[in-house]
C-alpha positions in Angstrom: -20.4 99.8 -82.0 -18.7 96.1 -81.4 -22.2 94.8 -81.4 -22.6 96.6 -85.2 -18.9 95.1 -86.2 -19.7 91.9 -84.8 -23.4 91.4 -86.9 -21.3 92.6 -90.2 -18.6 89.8 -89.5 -21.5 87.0 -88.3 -22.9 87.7 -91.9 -20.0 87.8 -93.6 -19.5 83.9 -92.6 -22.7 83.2 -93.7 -22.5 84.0 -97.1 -18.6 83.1 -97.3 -20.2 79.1 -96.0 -23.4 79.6 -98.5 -21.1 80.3 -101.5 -18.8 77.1 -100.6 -21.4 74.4 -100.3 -22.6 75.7 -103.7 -19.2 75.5 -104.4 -18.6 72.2 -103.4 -21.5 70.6 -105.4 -19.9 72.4 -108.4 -16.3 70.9 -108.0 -17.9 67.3 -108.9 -18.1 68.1 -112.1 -15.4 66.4 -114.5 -14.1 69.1 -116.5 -10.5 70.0 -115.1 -10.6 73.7 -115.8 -13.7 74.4 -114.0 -13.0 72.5 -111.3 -9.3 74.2 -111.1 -11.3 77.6 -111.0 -13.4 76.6 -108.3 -10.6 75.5 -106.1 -9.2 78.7 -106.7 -12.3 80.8 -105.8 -12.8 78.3 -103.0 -9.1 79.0 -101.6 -9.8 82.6 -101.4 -12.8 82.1 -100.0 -11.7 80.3 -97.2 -8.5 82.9 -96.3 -11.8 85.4 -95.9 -13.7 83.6 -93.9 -10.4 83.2 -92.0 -9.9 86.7 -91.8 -13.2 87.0 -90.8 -13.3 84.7 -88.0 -9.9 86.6 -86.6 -11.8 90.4 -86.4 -14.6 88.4 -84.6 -11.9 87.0 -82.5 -10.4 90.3 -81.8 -13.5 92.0 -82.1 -14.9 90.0 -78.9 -11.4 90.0 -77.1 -12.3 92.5 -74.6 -15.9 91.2 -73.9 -14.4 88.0 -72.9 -11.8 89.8 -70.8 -14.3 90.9 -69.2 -16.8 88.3 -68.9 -13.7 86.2 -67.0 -13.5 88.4 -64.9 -16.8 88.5 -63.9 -16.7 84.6 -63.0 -13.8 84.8 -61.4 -15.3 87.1 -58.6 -18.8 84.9 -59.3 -16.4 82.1 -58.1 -14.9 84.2 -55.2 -18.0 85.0 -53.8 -19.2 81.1 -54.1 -15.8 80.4 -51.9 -17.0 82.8 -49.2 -20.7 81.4 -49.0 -19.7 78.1 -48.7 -17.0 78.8 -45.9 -19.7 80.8 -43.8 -21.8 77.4 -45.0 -19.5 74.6 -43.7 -18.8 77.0 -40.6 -22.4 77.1 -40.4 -23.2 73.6 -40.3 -20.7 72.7 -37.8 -21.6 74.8 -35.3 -25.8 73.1 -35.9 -23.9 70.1 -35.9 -22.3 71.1 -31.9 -25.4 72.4 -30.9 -27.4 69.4 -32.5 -25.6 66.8 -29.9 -27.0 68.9 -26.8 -30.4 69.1 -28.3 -32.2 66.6 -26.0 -30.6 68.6 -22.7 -31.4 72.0 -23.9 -35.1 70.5 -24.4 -35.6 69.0 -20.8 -33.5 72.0 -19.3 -34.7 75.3 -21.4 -33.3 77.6 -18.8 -29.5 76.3 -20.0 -27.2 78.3 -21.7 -24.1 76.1 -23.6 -21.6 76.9 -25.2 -19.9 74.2 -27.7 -16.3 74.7 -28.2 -13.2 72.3 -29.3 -10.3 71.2 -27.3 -7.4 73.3 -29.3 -4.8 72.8 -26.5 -4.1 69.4 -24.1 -2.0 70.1 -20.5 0.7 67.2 -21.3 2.1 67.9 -17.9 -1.2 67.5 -16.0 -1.6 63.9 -14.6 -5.6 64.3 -14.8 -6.0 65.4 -18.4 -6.9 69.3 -18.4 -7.2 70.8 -21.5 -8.3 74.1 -23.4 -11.1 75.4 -24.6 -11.9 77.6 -27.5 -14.4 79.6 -26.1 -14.1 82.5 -22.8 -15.9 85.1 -21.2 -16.9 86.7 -24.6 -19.8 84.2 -24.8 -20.8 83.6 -21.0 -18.0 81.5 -19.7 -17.2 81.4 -15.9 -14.9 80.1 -13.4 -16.5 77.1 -12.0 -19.3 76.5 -14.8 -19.3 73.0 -15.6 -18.1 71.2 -18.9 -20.0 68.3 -20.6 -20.4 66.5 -23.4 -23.6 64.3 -25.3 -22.5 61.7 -23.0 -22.4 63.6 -19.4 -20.1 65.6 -17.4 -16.2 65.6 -17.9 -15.0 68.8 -16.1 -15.2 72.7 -14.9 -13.5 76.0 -15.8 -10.9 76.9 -13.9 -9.3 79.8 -15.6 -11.0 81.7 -18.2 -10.2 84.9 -20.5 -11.8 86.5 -23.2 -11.2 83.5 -26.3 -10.4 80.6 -24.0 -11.1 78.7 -21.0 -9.1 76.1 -19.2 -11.1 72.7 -17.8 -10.3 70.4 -15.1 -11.5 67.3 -15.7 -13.7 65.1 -12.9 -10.4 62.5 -13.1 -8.3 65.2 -10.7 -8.6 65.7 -6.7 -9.3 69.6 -7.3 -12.8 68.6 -8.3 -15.2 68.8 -6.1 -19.0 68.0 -7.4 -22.2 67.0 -5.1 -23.5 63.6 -7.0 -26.1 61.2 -6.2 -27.0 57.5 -7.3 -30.2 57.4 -9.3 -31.6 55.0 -7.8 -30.4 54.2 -4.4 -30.5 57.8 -3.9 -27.1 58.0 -1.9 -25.3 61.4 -1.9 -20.9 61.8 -2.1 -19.0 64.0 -3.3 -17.2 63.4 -7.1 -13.2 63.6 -6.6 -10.8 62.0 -8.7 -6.9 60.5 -7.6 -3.9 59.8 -8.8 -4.6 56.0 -9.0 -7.7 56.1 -10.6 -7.2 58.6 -13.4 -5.5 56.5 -16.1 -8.3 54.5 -16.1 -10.5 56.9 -16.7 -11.8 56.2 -13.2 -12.9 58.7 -10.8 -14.5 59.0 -6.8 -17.6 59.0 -5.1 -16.5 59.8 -1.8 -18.2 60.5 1.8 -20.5 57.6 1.4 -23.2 57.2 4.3 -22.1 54.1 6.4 -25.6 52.9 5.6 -25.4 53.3 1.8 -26.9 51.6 -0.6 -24.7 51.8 -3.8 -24.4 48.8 -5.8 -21.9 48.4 -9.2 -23.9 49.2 -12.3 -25.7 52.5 -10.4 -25.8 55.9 -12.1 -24.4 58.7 -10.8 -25.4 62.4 -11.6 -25.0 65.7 -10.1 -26.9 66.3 -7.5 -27.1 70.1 -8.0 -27.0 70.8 -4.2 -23.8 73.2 -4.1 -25.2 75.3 -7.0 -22.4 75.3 -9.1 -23.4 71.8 -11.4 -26.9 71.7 -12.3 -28.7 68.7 -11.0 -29.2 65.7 -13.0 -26.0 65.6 -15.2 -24.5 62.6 -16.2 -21.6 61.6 -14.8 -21.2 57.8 -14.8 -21.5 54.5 -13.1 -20.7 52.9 -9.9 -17.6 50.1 -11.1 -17.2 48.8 -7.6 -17.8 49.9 -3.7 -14.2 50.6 -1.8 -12.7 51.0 1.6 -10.1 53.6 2.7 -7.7 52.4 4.8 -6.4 56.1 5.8 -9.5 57.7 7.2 -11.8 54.3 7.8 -14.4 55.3 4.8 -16.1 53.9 1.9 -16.1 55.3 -1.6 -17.0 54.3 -4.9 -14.9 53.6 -8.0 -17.4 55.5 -10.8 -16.2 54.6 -14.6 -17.2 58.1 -16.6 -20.0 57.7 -19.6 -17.4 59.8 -21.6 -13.6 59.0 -21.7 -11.9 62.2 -20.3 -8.4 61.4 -22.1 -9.4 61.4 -25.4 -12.4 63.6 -26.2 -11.9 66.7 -29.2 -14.8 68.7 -28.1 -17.1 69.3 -24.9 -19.5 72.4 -24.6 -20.2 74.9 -21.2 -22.9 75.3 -19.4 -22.9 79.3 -19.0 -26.0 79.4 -17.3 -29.2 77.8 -16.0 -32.1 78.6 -13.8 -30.4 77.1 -10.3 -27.0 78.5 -10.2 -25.5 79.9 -7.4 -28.4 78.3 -5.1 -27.2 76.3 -2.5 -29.8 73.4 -2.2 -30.0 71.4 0.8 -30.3 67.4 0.0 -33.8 67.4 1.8 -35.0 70.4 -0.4 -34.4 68.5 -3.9 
């Protein structure tokens, strides 16, 4: 029916514009009376086409209504696909950065997550995670980023897990130098951590560290897989308390100031103990 109305008025405005360029070619003409004619004519001409144009207008009203409509949830739904989108990407873009470990280590499970809480009354920099138990996180499993280790879970619920980082004294992970070969222990201290400094203690008396090493996990106590980054040797000390040396190891990543890290939930050697002279 609006479709019928709205054909009658579209024609209507045809002829009404047909008549008036005819019309207009008319009003050139020099006598007065004619012309004074067609302006008359031509006036009520346009106050139809006028009229006209409003029925359209209110003709079409409701169409439009709804057509607005329409867009507006067209619109809505765009919003929502381009949330899940940016979501989306970020979460390729996390997982993207630990490509190259997941491909030399397919049997890891990680977990990328953002730092949404910092421990301003921890001297070693803990901080929280936004990702628990819900997707695989444990007490113990160790926390990384692109650039190596930085900490472990220590407390862990269903949304969250707490990290200590490898600055504090409460950490305890098997490393070994790349290329010496040399075995300690990773253990941070209040004297080194706000450096961004950590420990390689229970050196060998034969050792042979030198500055510039690399240090990764050595994966013996089953808790850190083997072959994580962790840093390099800065300088080879001697403790005056208990008569041993230690090395000062400068982290690849700076503890203090990283946003995001990701957890290893799993890989093929966890829980093993490994015994140095079975690597």
């Amino acid at each position: 029916m609006n479709n019928r109305r709205n054909n009658k008025t579209r024609n209507t405005l045809i002829i009404t514009l047909i008549i008036l360029m005819v019309l207009s070619v008319f009003s050139q003409a020099e006598n007065s009376l004619i012309s004074s004619g067609l302006n008359f004519i031509s006036r009520g001409l346009f106050q139809l086409s006028a009229a006209a144009t409003s029925s359209m207008d209110s003709a079409t009203n409701e169409e439009l209504k709804k057509e607005v409509e329409s867009l507006k949830k067209e619109n809505a739904d765009l919003r929502a696909k381009l949330a899940d989108y940016i979501d989306t990407k970020a979460e390729n873009e996390k997982l993207w950065k630990y490509y190259e470990l997941k491909k030399q280590n397919p049997s890891y499970k990680i977990a990328p997550a953002n730092i949404i809480r910092r421990d301003v009354n921890d001297d070693f920099y803990s901080f929280t995670l936004d990702v628990g138990t819900s997707v695989g996180v444990s007490v113990n499993a160790p926390v990384i980023t692109d650039n190596g280790l930085v900490g472990w879970v220590c407390q862990a619920d269903a949304g969250s897990c707490k990290v200590q980082t490898i600055l504090s004294p409460d950490t305890k992970a098997g490393v070994t130098d790349k290329l010496s070969g040399d075995s300690g222990i990773l253990s941070g201290s209040v004297s080194l951590c706000d450096k961004n400094l950590t420990g390689m203690t229970k050196l060998a008396e034969d050792h042979k560290l030198k500055v510039g090493d690399m240090v990764v996990t050595s994966g013996t106590g089953g808790v850190y897989p083997a072959g994580l980054l962790v840093g390099e040797v800065q300088s080879i000390e001697f403790n005056k308390y208990d008569a041993s040396r230690y090395a000062v190891i400068k982290p690849y990543e700076d503890v203090r100031s990283i946003t995001a890290a990701a957890v290893i939930t799993d890989f093929d050697a966890k829980g093993k103990v490994v015994k140095s002279d079975e690597k």
